[in-house]
C-alpha positions as CSV (number, residue, x, y, z in Angstrom):
1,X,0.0,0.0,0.0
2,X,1.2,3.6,-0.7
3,X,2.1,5.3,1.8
4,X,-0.4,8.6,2.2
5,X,2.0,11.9,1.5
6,X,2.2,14.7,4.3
7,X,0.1,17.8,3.0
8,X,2.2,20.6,1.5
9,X,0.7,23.4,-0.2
10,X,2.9,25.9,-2.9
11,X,4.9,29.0,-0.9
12,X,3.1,31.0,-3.9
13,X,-0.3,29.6,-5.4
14,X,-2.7,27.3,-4.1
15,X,-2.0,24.1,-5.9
16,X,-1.3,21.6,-3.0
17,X,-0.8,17.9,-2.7
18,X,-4.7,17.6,-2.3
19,X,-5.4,18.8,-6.1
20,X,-2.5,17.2,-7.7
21,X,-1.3,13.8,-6.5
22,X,1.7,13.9,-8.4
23,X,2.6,17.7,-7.5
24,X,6.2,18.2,-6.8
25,X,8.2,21.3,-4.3
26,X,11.7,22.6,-4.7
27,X,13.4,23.7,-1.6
28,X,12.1,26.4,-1.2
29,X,8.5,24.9,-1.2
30,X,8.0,26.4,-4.8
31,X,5.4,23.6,-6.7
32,X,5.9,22.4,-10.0
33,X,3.7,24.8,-11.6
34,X,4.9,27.6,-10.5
35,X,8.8,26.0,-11.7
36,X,6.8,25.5,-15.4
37,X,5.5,28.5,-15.5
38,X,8.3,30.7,-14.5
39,X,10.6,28.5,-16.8
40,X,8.0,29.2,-20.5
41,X,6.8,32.2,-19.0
42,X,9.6,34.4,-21.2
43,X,9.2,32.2,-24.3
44,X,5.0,32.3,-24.3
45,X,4.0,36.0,-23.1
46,X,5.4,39.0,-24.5
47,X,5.3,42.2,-22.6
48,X,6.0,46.2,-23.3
49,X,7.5,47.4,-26.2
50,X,8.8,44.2,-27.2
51,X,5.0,42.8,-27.2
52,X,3.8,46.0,-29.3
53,X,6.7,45.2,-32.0
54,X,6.0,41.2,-32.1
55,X,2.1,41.8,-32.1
56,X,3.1,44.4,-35.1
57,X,4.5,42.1,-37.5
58,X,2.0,39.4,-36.2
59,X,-0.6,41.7,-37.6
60,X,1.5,42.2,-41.1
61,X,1.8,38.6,-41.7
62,X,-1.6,38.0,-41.5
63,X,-3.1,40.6,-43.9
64,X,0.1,40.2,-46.2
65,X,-1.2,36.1,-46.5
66,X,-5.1,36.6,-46.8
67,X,-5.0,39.4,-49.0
68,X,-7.3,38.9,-52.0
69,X,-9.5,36.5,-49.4
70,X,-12.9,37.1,-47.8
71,X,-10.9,36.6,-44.3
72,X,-7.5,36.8,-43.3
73,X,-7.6,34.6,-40.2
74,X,-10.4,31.9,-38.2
75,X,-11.5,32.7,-34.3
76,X,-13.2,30.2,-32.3
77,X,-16.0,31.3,-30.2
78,X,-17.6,29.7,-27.7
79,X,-19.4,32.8,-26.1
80,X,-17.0,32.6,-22.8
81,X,-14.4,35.6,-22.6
82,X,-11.7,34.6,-23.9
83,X,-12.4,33.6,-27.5
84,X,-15.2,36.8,-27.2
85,X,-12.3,39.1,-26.4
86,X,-10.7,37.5,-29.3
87,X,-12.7,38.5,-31.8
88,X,-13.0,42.0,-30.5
89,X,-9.2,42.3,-30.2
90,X,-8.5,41.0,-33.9
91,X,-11.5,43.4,-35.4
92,X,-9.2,46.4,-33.3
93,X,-6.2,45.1,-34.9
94,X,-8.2,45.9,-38.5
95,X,-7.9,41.7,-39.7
96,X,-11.2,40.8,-41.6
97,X,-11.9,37.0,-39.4
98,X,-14.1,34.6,-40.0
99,X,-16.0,33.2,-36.7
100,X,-16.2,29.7,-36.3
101,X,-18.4,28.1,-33.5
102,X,-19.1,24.4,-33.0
103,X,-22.6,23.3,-31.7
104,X,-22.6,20.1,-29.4
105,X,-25.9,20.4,-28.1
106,X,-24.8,22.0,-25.1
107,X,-24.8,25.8,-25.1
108,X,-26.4,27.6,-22.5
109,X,-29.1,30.3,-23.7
110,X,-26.4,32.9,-22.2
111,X,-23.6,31.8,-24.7
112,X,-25.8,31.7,-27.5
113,X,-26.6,34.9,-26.9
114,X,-23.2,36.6,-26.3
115,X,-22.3,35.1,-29.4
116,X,-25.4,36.4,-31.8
117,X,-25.2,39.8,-29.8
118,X,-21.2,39.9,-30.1
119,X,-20.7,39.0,-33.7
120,X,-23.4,41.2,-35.0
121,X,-22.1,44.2,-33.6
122,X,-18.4,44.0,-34.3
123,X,-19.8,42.9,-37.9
124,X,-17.7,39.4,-37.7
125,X,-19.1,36.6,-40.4
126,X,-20.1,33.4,-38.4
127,X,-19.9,30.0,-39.7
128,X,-21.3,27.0,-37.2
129,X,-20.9,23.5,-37.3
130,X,-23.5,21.3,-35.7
131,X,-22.1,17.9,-35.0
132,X,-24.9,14.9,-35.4
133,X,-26.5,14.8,-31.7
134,X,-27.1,11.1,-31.7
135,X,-23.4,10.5,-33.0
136,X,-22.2,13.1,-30.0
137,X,-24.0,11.7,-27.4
138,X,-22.4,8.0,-28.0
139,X,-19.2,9.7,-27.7
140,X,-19.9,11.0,-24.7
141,X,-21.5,8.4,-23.4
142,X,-18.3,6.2,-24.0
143,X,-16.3,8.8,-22.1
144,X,-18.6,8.8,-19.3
145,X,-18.7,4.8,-18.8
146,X,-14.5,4.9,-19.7
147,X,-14.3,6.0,-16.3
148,X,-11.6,8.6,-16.9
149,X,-11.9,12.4,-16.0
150,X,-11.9,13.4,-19.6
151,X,-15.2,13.5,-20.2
152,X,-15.1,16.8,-21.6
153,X,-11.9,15.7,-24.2
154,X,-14.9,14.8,-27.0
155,X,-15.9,18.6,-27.5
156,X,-11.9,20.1,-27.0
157,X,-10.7,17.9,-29.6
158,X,-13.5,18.7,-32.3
159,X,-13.1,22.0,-31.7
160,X,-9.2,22.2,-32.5
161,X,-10.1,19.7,-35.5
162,X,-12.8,22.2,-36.9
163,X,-10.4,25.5,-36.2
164,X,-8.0,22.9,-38.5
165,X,-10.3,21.8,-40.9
166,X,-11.8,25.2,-42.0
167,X,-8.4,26.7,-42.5
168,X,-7.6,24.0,-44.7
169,X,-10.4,24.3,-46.8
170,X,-10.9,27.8,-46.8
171,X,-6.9,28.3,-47.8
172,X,-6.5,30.8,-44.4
173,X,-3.1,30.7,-43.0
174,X,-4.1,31.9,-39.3
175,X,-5.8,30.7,-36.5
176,X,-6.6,32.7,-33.4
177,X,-6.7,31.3,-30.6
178,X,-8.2,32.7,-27.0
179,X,-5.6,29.8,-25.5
180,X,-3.1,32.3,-23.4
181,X,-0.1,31.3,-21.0
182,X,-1.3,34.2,-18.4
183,X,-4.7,32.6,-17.3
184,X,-4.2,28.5,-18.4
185,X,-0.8,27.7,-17.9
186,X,-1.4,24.7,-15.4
187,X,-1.8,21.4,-17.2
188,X,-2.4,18.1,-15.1
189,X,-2.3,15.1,-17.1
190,X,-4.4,12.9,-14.4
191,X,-6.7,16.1,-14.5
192,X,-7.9,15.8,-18.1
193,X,-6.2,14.6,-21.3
194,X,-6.1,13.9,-25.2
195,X,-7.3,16.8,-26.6
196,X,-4.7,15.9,-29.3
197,X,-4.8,12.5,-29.2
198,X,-7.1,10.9,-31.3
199,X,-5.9,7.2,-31.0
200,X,-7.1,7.7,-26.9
201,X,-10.5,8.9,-28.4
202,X,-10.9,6.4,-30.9
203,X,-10.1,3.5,-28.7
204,X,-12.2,4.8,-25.8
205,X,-15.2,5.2,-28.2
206,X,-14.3,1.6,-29.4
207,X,-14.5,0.0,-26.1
208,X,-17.9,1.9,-25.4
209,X,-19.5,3.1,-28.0
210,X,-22.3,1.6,-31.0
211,X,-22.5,4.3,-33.7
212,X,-20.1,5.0,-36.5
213,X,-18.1,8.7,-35.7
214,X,-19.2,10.4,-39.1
215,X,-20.0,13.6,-38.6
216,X,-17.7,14.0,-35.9
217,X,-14.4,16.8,-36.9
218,X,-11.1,15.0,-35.6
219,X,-7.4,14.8,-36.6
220,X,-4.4,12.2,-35.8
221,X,-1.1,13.4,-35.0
222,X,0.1,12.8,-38.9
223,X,-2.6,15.1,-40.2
224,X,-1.6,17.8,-37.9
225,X,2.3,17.8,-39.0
226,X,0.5,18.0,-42.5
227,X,-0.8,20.8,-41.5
228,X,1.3,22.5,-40.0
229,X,4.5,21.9,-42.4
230,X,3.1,21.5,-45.5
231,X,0.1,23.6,-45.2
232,X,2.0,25.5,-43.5
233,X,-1.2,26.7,-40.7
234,X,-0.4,28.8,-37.9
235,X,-2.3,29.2,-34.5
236,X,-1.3,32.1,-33.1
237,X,-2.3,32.7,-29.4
238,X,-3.1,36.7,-29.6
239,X,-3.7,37.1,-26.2
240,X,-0.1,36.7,-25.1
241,X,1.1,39.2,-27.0
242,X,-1.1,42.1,-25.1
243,X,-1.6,42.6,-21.2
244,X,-4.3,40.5,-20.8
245,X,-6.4,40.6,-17.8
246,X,-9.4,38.6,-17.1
247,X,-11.5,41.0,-15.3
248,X,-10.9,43.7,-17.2
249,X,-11.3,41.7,-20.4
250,X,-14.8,41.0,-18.8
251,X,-15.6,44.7,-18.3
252,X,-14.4,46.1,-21.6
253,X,-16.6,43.7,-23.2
254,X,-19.7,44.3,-21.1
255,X,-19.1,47.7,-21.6
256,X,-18.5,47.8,-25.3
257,X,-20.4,44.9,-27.0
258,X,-22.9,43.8,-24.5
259,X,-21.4,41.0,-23.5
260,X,-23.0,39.1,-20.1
261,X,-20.6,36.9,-17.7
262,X,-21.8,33.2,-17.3
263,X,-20.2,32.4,-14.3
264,X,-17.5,29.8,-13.7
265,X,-14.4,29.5,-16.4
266,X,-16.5,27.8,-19.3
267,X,-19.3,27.7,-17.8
268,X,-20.7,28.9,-21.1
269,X,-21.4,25.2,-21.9
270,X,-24.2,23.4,-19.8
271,X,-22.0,20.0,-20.2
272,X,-18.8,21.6,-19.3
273,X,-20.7,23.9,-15.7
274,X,-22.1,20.1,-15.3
275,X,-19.3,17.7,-15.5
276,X,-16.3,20.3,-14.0
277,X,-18.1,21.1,-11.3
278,X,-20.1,18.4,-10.4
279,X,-18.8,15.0,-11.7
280,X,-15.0,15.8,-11.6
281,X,-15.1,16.9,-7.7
282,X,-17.4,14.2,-6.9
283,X,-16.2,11.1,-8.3
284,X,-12.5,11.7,-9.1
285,X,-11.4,14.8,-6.2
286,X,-10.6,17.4,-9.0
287,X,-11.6,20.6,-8.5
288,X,-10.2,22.7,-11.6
289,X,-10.5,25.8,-9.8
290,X,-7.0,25.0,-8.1
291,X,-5.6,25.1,-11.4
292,X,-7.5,28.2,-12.6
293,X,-7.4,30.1,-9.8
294,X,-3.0,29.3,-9.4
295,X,-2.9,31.1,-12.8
296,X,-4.3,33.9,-12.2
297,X,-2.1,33.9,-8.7
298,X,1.2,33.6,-11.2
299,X,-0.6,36.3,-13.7
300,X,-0.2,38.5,-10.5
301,X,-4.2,39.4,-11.4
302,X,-5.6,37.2,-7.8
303,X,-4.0,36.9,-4.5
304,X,-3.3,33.6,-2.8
305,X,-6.2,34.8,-0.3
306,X,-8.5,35.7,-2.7
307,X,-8.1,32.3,-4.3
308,X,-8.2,30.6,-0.9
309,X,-11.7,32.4,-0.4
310,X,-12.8,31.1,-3.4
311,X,-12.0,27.5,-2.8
312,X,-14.1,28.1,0.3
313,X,-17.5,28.3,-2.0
314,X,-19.3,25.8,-4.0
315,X,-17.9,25.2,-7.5
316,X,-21.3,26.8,-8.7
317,X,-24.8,27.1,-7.0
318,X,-26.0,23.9,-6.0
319,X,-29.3,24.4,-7.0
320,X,-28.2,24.6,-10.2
321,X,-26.2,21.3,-10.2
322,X,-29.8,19.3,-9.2
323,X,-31.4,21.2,-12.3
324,X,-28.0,20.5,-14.8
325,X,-28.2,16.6,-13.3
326,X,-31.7,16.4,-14.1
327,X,-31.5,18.1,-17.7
328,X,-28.0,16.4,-18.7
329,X,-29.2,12.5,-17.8
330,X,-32.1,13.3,-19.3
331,X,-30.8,14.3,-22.2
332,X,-27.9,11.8,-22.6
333,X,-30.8,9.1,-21.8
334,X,-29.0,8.0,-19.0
335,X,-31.2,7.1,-15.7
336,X,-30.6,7.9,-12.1
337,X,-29.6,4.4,-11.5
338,X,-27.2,4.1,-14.3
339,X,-25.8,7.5,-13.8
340,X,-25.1,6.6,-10.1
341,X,-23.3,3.0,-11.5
342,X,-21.3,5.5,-14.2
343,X,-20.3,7.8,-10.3
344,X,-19.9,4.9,-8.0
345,X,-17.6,2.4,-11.2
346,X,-13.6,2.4,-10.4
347,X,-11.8,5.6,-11.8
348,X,-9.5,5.1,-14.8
349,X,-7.3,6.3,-16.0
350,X,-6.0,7.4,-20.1
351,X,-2.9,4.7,-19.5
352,X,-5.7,2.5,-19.6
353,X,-6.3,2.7,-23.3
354,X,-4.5,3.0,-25.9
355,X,-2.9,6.3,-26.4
356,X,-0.5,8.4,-28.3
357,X,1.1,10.1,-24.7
358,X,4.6,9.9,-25.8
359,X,4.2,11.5,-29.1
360,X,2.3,14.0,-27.6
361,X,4.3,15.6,-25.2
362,X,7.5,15.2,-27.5
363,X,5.6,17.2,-30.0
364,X,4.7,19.9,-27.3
365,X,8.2,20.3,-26.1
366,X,9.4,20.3,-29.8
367,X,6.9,23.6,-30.5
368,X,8.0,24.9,-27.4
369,X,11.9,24.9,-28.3
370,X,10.7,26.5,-32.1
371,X,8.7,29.5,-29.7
372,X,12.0,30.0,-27.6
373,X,13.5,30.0,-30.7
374,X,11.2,32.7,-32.3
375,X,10.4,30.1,-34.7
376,X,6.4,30.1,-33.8
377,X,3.8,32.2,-32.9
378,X,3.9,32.3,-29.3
């Protein structure tokens, strides 16, 4: 039996041996995170003149490549702040984008409109994909009865695939991303993975699933090098190239566009509010806030007691989880009684399945080294 490690919390955020399992302390009681983020920080955010000059020919590049096109560059939106401050930033910068929203079947009222309400008065085309329900749902469903806290991996991965896809098609050179090193730096493995690994997905939806994945946007690891060295597509994450701050970003936007706040981070997503604060705390101890909250700690926005406050509340009203449990198995046609089998069945874990791990992280240290490097968008 493993010995049960003495509780240690970071000198600086609030990541602590509670949240991550596998967390790790320097000397000086620094965690792992905090080592990570310090260590990329230089090579993913540029700041002052230097960010005003990178952003510059960021901005050049992108014009220069779509001129002659409807659109010089893709956005994701989702409705939630990031990818909404996005799209106003890129419509400042004078770039002509095209929106690009997937539909799972999950938005919130709230998200759909921020989006319509949004788009239609910076004057930002919108293209949506709606993904077959029935196909969706089995997907979910397999992730759900996998047993591994990745339940939310299904809608990530088609999302990047989609971003991929229509740039391909559409002959655009440049994605946007609302991704950013300031306010998602933390990355736990055991917390959630394969958002790039489509041979985890695959095999998971093999074990578990009954329909045939047809209408579903993915991509392997292959189809991404294609991408990215032959068809030479970019994702540039915009955000860290300005002084990003959350709350302000929230205000701007409420102020300027008419933009309302949904809550929790991607809360704009009924399945997301659902399964990260409800299924992940309760059936496999993760509480993402920790990880979300830590960033904005190293981002210097938060401080450690603010985010200790936090932790102190519910991860949303709890009224409002009875109502998502109610309207999520109902509409996944689960029952109570096979919901409660899905809670109370062993956790797993993505080692479990097949998986493409390796190649994964060998790929994200190799783009890391080119951004160092000034070799890729940051």
């Amino acid at each position: 039996m493993t010995a049960r490690r003495d509780y240690q919390r970071c000198t600086r955020c609030i990541m602590d041996t509670d949240a991550d399992r596998s967390i790790t302390f320097d000397g000086d009681g620094l965690c792992c995170h905090c080592s990570r983020y310090d260590s990329l920080v230089s090579a993913r955010i540029s700041r002052g003149d230097a960010a005003k000059e990178a952003l510059g020919r960021q901005v050049e590049k992108i014009k220069r490549h779509g001129k002659g096109r409807d659109y010089d560059c893709i956005v994701g939106v989702s409705g939630g702040v990031d990818s909404t401050y996005v799209a106003y930033l890129v419509k400042q910068l004078g770039l002509r984008p095209l929106a690009v929203h997937f539909d799972n079947g999950w938005n919130s009222e709230l998200a759909v409109k921020n989006i319509e309400l949004v788009l239609t008065r910076a004057k930002i085309d919108l293209f949506t994909y709606v993904v077959d329900w029935s196909e969706f749902r089995d997907l979910q469903l397999s992730f759900l009865k996998a047993s591994t806290p990745d339940g939310d991996i299904p809608t990530d991965h088609a999302i990047s695939a989609l971003l991929w896809n229509e740039a391909v098609k559409r002959g655009i050179r440049y994605i946007i991303s609302g991704m950013n090193f300031a306010t998602e730096s933390i990355s736990v493995p055991d917390w959630a993975y394969g958002h790039s690994d489509w041979r985890y997905i695959k095999d998971v939806h093999r074990r578990f699933g009954s329909r045939s994945l047809q209408s579903y946007p993915h991509f392997s690891l292959p189809y991404l090098c294609y991408i990215n060295l032959i068809r030479r597509v970019r994702v540039i994450s915009i955000l860290n190239y300005v002084e990003y701050d959350r709350a302000r970003a929230m205000k701007l936007l409420q102020e300027e566009l008419g933009w309302t706040s949904y809550g929790g981070k991607h809360h704009e997503s009924v399945y997301t509010r659902f399964y990260q604060g409800y299924v992940l705390p309760k059936k496999f101890g993760v509480d993402k806030r920790y990880g979300h909250l830590s960033d904005l700690i190293n981002a210097g926005q938060i401080t450690t007691e603010h985010a200790l406050g936090e932790m102190m509340r519910p991860t949303y009203p709890e009224d409002l989880q009875q109502q998502d449990l109610v309207y999520v198995t109902k509409k996944l046609g689960l029952t109570c009684d096979e919901f409660d089998a899905i809670m109370k069945s062993p956790v797993r874990s993505f080692r479990d399945y097949r998986n493409s791990f390796a190649a994964v992280q060998l790929l994200r240290r190799s783009v890391n080294i080119l951004r160092s490097k000034g070799l890729y968008p940051k």
